[in-house]
mmCIF file of the C-alpha atoms, coordinates in Angstrom:
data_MODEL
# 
_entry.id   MODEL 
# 
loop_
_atom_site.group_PDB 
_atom_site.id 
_atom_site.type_symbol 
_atom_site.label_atom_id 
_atom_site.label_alt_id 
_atom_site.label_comp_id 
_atom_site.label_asym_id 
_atom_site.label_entity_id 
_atom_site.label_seq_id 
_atom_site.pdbx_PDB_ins_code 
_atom_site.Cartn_x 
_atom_site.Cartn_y 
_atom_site.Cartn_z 
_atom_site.occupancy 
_atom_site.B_iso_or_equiv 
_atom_site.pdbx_formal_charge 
_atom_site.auth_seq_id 
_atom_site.auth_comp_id 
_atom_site.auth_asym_id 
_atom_site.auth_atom_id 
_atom_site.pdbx_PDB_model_num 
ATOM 1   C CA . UNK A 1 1   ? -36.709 23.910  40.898 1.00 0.00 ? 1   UNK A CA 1 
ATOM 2   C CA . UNK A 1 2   ? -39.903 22.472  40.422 1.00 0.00 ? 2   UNK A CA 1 
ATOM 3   C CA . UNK A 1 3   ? -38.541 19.102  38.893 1.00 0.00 ? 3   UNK A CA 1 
ATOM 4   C CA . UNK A 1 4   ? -36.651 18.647  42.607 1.00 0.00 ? 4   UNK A CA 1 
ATOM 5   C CA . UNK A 1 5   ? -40.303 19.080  44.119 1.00 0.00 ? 5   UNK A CA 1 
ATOM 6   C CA . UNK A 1 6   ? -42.069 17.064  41.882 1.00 0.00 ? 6   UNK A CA 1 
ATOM 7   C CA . UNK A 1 7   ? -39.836 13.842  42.470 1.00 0.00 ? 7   UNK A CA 1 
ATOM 8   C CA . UNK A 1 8   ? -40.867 13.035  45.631 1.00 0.00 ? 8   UNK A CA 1 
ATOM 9   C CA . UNK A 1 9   ? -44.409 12.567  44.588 1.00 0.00 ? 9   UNK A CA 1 
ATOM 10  C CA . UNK A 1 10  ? -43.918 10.481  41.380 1.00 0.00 ? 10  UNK A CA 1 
ATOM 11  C CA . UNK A 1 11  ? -41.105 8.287   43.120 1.00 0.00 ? 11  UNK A CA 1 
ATOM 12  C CA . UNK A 1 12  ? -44.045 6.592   46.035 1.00 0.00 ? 12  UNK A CA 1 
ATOM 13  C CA . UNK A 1 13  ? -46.542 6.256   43.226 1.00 0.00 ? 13  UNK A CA 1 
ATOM 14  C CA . UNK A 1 14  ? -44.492 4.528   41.116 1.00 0.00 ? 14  UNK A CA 1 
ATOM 15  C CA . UNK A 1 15  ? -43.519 2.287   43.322 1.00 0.00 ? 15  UNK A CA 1 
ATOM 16  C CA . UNK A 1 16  ? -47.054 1.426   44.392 1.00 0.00 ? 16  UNK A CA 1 
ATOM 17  C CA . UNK A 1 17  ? -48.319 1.025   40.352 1.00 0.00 ? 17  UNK A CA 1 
ATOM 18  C CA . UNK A 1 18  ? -45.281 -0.966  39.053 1.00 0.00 ? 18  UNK A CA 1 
ATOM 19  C CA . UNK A 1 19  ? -43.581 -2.634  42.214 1.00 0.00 ? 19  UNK A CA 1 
ATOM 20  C CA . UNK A 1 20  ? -39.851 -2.266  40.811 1.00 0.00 ? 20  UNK A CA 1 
ATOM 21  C CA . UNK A 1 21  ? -37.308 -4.557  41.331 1.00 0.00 ? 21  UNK A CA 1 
ATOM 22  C CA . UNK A 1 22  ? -34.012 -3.062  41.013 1.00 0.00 ? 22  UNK A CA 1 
ATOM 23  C CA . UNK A 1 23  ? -30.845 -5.067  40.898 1.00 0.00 ? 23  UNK A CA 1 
ATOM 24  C CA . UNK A 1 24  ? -27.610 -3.533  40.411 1.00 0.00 ? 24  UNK A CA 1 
ATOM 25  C CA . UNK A 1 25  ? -28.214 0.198   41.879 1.00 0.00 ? 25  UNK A CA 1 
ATOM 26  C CA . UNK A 1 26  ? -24.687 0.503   43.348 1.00 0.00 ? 26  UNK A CA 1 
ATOM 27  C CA . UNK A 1 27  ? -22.882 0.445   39.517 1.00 0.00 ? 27  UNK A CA 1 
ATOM 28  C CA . UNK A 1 28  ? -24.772 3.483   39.401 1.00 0.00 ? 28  UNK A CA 1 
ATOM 29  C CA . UNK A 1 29  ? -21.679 6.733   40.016 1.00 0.00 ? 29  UNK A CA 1 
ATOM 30  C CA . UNK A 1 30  ? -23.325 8.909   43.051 1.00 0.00 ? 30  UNK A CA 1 
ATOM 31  C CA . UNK A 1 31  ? -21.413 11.768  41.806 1.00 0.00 ? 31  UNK A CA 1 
ATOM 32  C CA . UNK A 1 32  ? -19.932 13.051  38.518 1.00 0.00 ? 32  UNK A CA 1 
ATOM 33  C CA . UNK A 1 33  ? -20.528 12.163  34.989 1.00 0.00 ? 33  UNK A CA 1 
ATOM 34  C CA . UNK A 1 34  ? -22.558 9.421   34.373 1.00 0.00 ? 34  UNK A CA 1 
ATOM 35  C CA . UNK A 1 35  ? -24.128 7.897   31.159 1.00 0.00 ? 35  UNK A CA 1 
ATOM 36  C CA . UNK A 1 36  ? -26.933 5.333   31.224 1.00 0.00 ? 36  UNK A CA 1 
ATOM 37  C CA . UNK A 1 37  ? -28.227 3.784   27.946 1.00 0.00 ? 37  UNK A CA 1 
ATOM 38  C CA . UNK A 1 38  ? -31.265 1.705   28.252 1.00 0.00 ? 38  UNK A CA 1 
ATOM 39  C CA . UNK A 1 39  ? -32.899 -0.358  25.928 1.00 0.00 ? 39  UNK A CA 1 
ATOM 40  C CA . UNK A 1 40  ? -36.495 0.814   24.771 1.00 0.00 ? 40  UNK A CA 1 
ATOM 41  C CA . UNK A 1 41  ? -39.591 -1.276  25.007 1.00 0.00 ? 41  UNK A CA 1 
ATOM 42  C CA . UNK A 1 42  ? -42.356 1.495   26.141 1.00 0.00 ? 42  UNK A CA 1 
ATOM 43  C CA . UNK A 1 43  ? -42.555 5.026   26.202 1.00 0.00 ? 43  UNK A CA 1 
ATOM 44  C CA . UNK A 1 44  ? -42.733 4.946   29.709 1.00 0.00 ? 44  UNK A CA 1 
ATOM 45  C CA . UNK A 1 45  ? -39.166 3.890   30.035 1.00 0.00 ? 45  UNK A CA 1 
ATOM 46  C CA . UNK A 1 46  ? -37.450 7.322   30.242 1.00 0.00 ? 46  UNK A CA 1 
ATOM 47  C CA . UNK A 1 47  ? -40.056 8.012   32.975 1.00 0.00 ? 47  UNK A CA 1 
ATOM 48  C CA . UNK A 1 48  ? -39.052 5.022   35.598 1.00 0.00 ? 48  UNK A CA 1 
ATOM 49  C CA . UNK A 1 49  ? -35.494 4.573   35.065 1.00 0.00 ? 49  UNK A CA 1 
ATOM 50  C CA . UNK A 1 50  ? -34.883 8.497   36.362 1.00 0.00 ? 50  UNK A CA 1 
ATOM 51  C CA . UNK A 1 51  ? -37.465 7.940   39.061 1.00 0.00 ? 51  UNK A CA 1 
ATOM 52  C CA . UNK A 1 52  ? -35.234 4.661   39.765 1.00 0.00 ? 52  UNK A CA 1 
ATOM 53  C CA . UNK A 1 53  ? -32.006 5.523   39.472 1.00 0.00 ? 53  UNK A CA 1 
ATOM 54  C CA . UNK A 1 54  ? -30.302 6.388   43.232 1.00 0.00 ? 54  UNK A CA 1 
ATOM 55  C CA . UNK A 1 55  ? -29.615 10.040  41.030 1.00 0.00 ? 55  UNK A CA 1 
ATOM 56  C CA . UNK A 1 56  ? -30.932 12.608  39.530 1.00 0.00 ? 56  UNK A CA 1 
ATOM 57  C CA . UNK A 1 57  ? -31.399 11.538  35.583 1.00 0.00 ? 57  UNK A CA 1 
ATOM 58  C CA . UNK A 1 58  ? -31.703 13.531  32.618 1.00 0.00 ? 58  UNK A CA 1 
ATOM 59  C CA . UNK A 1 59  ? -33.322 12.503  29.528 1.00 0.00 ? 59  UNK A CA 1 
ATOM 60  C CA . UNK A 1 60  ? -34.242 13.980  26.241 1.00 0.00 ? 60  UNK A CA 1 
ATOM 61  C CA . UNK A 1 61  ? -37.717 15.082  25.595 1.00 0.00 ? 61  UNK A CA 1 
ATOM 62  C CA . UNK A 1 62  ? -39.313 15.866  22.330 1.00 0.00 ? 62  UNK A CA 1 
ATOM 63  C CA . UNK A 1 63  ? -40.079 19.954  22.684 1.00 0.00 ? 63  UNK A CA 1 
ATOM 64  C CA . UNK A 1 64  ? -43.757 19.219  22.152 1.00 0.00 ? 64  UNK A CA 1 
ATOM 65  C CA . UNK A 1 65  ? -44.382 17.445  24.997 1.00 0.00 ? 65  UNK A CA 1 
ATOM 66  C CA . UNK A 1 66  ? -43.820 20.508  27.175 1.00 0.00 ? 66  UNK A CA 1 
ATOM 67  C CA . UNK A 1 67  ? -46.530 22.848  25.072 1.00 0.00 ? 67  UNK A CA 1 
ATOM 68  C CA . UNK A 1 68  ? -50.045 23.732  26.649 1.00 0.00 ? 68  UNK A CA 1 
ATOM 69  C CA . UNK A 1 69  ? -52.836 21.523  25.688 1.00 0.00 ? 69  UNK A CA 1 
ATOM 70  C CA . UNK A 1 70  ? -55.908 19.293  27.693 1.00 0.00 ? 70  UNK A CA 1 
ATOM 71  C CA . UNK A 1 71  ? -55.764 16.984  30.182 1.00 0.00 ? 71  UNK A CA 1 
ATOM 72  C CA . UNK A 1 72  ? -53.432 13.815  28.684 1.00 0.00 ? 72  UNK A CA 1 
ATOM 73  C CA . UNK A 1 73  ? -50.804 16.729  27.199 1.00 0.00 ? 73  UNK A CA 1 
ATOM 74  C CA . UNK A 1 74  ? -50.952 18.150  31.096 1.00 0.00 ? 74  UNK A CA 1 
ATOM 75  C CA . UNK A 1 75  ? -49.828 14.859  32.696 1.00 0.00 ? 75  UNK A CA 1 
ATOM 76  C CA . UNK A 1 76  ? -47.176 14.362  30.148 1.00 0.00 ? 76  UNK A CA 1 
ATOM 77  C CA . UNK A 1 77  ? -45.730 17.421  30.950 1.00 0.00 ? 77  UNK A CA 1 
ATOM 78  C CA . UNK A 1 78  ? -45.862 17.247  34.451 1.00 0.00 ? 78  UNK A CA 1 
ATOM 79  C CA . UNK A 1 79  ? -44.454 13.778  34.422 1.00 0.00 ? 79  UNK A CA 1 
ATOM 80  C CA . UNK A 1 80  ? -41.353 14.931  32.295 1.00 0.00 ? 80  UNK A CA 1 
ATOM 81  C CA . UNK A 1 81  ? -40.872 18.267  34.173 1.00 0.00 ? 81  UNK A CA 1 
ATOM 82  C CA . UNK A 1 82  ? -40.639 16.323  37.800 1.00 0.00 ? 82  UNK A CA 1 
ATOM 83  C CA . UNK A 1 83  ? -37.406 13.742  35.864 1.00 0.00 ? 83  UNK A CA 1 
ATOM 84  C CA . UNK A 1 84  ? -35.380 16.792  34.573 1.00 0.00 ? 84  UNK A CA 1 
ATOM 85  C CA . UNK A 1 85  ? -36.190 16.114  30.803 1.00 0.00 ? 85  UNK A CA 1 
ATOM 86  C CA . UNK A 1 86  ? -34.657 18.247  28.843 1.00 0.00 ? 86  UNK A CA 1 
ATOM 87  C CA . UNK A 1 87  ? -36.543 19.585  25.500 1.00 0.00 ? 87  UNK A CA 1 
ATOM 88  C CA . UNK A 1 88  ? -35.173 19.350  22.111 1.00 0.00 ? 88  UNK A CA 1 
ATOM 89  C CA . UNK A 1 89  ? -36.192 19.913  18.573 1.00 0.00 ? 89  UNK A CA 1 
ATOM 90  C CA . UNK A 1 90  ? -36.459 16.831  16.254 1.00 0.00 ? 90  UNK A CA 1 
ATOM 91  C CA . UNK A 1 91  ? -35.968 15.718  12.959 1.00 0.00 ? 91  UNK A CA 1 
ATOM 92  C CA . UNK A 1 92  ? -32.668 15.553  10.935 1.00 0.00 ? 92  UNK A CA 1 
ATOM 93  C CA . UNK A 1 93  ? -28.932 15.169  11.072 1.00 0.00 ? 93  UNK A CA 1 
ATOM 94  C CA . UNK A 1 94  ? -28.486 18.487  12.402 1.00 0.00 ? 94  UNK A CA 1 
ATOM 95  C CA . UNK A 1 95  ? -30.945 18.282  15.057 1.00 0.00 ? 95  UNK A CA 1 
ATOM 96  C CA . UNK A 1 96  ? -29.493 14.989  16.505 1.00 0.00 ? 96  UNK A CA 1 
ATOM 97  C CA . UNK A 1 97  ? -26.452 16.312  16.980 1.00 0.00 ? 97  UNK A CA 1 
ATOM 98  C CA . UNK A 1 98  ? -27.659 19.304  18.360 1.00 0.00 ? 98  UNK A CA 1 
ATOM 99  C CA . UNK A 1 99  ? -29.175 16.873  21.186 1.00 0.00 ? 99  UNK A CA 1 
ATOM 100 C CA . UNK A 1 100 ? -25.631 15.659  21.892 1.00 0.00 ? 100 UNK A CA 1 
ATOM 101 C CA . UNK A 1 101 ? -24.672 18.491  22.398 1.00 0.00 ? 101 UNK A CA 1 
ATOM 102 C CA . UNK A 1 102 ? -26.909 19.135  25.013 1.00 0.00 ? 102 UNK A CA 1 
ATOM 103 C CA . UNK A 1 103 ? -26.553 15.783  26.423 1.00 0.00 ? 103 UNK A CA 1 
ATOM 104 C CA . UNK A 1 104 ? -22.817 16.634  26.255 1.00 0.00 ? 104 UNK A CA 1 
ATOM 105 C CA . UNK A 1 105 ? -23.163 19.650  28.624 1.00 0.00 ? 105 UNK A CA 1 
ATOM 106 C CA . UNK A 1 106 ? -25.037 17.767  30.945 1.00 0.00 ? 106 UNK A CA 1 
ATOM 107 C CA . UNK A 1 107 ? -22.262 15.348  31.356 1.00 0.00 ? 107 UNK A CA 1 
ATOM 108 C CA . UNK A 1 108 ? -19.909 18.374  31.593 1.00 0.00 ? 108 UNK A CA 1 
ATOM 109 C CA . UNK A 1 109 ? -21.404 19.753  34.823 1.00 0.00 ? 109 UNK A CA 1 
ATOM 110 C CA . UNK A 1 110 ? -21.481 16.618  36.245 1.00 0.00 ? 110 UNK A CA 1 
ATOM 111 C CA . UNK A 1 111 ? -24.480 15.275  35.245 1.00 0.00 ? 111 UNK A CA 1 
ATOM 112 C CA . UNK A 1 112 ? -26.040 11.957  34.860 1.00 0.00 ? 112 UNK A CA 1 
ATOM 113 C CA . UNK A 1 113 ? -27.757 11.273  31.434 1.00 0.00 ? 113 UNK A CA 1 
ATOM 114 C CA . UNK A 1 114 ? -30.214 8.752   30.036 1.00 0.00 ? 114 UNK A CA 1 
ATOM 115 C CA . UNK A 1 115 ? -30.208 7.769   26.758 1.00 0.00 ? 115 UNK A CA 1 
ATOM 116 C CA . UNK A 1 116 ? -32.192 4.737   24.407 1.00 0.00 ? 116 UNK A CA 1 
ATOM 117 C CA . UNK A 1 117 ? -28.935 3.884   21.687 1.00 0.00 ? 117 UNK A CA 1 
ATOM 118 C CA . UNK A 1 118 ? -31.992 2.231   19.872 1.00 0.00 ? 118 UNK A CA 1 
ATOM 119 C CA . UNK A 1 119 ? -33.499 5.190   18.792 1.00 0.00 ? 119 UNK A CA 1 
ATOM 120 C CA . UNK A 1 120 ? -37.426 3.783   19.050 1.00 0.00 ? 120 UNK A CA 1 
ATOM 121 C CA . UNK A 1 121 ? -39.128 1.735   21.121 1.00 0.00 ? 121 UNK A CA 1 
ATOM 122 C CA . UNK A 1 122 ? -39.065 -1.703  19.871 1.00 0.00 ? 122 UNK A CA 1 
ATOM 123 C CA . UNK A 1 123 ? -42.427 -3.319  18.563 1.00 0.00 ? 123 UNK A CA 1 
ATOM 124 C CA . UNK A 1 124 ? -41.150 -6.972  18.840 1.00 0.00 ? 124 UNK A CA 1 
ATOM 125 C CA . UNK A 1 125 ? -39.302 -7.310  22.397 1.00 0.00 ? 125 UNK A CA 1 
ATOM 126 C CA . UNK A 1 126 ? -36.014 -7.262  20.235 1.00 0.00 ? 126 UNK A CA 1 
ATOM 127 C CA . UNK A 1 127 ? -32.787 -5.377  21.500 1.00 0.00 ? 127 UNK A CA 1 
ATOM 128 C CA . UNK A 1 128 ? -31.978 -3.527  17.646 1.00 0.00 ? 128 UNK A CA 1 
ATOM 129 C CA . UNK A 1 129 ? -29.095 -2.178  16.602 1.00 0.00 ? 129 UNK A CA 1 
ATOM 130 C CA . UNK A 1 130 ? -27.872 1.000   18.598 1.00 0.00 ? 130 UNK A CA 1 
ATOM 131 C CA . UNK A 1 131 ? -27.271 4.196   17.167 1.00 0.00 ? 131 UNK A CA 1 
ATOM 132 C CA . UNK A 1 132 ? -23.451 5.583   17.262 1.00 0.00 ? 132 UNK A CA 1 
ATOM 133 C CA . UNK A 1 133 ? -24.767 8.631   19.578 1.00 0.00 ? 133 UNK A CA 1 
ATOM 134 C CA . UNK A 1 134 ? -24.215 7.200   22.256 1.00 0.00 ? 134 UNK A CA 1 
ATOM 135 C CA . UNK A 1 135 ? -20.657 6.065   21.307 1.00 0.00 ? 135 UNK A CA 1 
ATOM 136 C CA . UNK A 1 136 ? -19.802 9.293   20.450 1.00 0.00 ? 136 UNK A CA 1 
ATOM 137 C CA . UNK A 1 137 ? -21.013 10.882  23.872 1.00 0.00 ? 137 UNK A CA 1 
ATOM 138 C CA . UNK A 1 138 ? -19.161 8.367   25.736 1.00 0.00 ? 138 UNK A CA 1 
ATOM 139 C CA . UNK A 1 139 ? -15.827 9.191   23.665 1.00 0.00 ? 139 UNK A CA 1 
ATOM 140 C CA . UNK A 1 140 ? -16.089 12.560  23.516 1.00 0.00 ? 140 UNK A CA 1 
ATOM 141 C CA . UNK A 1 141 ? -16.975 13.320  27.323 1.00 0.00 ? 141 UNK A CA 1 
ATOM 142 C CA . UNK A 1 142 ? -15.065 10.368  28.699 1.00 0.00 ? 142 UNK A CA 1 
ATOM 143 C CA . UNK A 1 143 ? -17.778 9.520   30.999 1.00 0.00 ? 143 UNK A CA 1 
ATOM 144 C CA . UNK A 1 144 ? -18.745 5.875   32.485 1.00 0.00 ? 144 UNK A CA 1 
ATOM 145 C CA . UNK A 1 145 ? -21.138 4.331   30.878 1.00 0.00 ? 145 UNK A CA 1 
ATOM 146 C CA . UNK A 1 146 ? -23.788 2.054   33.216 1.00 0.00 ? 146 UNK A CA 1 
ATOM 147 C CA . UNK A 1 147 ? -26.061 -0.404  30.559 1.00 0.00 ? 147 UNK A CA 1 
ATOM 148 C CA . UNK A 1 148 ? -29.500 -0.500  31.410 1.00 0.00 ? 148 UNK A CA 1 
ATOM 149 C CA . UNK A 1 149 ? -32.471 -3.672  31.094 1.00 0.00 ? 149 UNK A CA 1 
ATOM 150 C CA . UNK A 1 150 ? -35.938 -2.511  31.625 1.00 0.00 ? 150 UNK A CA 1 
ATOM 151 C CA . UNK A 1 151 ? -38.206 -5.862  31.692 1.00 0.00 ? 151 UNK A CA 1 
ATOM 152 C CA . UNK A 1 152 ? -41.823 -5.604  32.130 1.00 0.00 ? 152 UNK A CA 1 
ATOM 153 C CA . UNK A 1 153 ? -42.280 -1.868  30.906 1.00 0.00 ? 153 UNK A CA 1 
ATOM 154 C CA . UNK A 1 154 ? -43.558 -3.681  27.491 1.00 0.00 ? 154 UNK A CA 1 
ATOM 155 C CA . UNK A 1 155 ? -46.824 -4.782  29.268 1.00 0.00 ? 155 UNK A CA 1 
ATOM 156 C CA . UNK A 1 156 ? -47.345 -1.676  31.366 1.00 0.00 ? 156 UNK A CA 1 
ATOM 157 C CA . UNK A 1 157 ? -47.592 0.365   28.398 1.00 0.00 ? 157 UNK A CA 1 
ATOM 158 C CA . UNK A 1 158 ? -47.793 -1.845  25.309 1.00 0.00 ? 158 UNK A CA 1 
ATOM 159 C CA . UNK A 1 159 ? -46.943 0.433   22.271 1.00 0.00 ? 159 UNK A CA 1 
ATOM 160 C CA . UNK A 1 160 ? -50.406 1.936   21.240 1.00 0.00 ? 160 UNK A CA 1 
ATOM 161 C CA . UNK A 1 161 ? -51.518 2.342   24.660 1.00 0.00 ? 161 UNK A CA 1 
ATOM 162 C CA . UNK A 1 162 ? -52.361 5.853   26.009 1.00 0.00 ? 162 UNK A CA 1 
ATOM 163 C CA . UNK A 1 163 ? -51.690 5.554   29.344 1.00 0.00 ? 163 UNK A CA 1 
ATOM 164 C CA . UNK A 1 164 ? -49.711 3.084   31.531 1.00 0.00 ? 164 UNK A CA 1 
ATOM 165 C CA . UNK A 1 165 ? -51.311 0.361   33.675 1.00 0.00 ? 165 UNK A CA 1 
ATOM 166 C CA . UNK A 1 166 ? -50.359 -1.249  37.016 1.00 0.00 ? 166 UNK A CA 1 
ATOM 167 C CA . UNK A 1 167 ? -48.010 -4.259  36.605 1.00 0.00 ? 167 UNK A CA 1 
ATOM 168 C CA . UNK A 1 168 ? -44.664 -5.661  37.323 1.00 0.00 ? 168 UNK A CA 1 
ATOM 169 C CA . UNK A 1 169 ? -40.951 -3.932  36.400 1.00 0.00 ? 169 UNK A CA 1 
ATOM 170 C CA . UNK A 1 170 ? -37.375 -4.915  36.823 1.00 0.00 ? 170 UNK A CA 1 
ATOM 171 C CA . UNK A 1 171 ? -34.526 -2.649  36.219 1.00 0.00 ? 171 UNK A CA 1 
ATOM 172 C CA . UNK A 1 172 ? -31.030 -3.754  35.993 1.00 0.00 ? 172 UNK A CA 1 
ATOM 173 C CA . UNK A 1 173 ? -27.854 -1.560  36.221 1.00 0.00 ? 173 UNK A CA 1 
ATOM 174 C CA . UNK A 1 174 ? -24.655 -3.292  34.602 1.00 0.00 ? 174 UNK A CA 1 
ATOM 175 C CA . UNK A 1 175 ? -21.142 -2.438  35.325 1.00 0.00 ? 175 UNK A CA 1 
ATOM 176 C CA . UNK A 1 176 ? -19.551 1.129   34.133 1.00 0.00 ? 176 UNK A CA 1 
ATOM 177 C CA . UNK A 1 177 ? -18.083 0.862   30.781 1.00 0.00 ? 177 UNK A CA 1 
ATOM 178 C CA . UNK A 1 178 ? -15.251 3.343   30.237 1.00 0.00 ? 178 UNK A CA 1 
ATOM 179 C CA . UNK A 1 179 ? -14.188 4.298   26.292 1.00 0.00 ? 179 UNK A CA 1 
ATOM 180 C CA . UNK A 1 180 ? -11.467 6.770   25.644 1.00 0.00 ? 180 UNK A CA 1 
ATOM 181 C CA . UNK A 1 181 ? -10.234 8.439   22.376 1.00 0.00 ? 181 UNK A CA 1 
ATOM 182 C CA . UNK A 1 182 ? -9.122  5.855   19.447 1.00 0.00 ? 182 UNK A CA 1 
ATOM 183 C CA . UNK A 1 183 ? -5.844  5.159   19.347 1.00 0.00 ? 183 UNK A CA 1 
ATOM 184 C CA . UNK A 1 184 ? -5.588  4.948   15.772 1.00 0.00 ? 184 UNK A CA 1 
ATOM 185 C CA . UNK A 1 185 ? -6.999  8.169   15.138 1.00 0.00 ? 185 UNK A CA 1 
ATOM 186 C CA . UNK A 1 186 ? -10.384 7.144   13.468 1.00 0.00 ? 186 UNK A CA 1 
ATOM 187 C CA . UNK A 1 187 ? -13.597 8.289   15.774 1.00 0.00 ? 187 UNK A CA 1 
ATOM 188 C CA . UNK A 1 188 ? -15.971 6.753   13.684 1.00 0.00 ? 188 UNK A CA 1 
ATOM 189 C CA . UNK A 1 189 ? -15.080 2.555   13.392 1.00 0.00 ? 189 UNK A CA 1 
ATOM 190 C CA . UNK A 1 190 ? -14.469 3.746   17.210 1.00 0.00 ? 190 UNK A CA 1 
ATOM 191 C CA . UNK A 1 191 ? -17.960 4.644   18.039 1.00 0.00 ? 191 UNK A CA 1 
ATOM 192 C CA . UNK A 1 192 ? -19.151 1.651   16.349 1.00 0.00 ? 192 UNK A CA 1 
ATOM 193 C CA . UNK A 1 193 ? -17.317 -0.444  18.070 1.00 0.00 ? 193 UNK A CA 1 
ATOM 194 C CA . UNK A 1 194 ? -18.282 1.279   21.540 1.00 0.00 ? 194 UNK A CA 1 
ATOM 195 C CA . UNK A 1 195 ? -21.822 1.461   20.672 1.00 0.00 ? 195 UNK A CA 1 
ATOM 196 C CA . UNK A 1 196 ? -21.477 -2.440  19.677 1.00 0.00 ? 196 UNK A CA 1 
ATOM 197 C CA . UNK A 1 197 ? -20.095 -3.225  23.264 1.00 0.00 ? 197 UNK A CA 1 
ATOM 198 C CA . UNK A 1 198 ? -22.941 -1.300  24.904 1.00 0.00 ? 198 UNK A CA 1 
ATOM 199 C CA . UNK A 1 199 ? -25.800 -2.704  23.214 1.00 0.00 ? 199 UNK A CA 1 
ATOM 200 C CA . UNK A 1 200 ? -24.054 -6.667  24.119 1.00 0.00 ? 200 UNK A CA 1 
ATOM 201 C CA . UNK A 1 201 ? -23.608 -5.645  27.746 1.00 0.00 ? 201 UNK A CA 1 
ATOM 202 C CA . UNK A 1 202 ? -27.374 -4.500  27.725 1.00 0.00 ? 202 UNK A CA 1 
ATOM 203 C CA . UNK A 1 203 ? -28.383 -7.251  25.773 1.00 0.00 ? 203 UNK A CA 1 
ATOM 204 C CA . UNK A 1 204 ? -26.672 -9.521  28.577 1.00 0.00 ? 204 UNK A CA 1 
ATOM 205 C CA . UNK A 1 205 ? -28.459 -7.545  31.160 1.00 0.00 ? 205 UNK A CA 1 
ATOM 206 C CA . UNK A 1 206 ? -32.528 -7.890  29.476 1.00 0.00 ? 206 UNK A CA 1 
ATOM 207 C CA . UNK A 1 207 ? -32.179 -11.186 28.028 1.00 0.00 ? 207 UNK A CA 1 
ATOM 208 C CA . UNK A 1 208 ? -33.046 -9.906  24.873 1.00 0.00 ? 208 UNK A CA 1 
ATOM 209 C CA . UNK A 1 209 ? -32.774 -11.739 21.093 1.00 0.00 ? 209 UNK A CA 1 
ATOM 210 C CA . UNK A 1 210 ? -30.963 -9.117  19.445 1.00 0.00 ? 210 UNK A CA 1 
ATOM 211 C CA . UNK A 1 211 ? -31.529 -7.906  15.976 1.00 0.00 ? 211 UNK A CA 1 
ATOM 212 C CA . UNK A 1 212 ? -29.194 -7.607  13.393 1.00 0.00 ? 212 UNK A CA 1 
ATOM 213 C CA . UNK A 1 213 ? -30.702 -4.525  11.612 1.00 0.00 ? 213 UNK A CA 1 
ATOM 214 C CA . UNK A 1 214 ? -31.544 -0.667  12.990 1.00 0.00 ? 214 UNK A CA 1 
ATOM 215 C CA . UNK A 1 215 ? -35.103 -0.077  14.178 1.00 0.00 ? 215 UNK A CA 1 
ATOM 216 C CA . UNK A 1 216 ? -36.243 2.027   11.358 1.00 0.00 ? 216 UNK A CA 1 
ATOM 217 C CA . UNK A 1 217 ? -40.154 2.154   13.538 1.00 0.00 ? 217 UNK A CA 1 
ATOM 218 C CA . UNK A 1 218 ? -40.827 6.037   14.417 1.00 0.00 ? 218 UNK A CA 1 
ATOM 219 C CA . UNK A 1 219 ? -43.822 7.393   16.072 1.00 0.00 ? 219 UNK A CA 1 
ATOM 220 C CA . UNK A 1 220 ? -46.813 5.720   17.707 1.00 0.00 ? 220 UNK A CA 1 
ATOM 221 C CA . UNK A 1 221 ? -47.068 4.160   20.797 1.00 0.00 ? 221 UNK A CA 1 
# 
């Protein structure tokens, strides 16, 4: 597989261009199902935290980052090939679920899976409001879920930016957070409220002043 080859040779140069410090790596499952939702302050943040995770990590990649095209489109792709991103359509309800779905069977075989409950990258440093995808994934698949703070990933590649620069990163992995079916029947107020305990436990981890409101902020960088 050429993502298994490719890992090795992004994992030593990442380490020399953004001198990670990584607290928390043994929350992190070894085997078996594994969620870990991040927050999302650059888009190089579902590059390092599979490249410094102590397990393989997939992510979600937008399906036009994997097409042909000149030099900038080639690193992309050979950057998300070597951490197991997986490609997905985008735009609208049906689409989004479609990517749980996929996330979903990830889990299913075992998997470990990365996911940004924000949605977009946040312009501001604030931790937003998360999305309830990642409560549902946790309920339905019964998974742990491990909260991630990226600090530092901001500056690397500030939003705009077309290609990262050498700097400073710290990566925290919280404690496994387990949710199981509602009691009272109602999945929805359910995967609120587990979405709502993720995004405090990551907010605890990064430090962050949350924000009330969803980040509405799409595309750019």
């Amino acid at each position: 597989m050429l993502a298994a080859a490719l890992r090795p040779m992004l994992l030593p140069i990442s380490r020399i261009a953004f001198r990670p410090e990584v607290h928390g790596a043994a929350n992190v499952p070894r085997t078996g199902p594994v969620i870990l939702a991040a927050n999302h302050l650059s888009f190089v943040d579902s590059f390092l935290i599979p490249l410094l995770t102590p397990r393989r990590v997939s992510f979600l990649a937008k399906a036009e980052y994997f097409r042909a095209g000149g030099p900038k489109q080639w690193v992309t792709r050979t950057f998300i090939t070597g951490i197991d991103a997986i490609p997905v359509p985008r735009g609208g309800y049906r689409a989004a679920q479609e990517s749980l779905e996929v996330a979903l069977r990830v889990l299913e075989a075992g998997g470990a899976f990365g996911i940004h409950p924000e949605g977009s990258r946040s312009r501001d440093g604030r931790l937003y409001r998360g999305r309830t995808g990642v409560g549902w994934l946790a309920i339905a698949s019964g998974a742990p879920v491990v909260p991630v703070a990226l600090l530092g990933t901001d500056r690397i590649q500030p939003v705009g930016a077309s290609f990262p620069k050498p700097g400073k990163v710290t990566v925290r992995f919280g404690e496994p957070m387990r949710f199981g079916p509602p009691p009272d029947g109602r999945p929805g107020p359910a995967r609120r409220a587990a979405t709502d305990e993720i995004m405090a436990a990551i907010a605890k981890l990064s430090g962050q002043e949350v924000a009330a409101e969803y980040n509405e902020l799409s595309g750019g960088r």
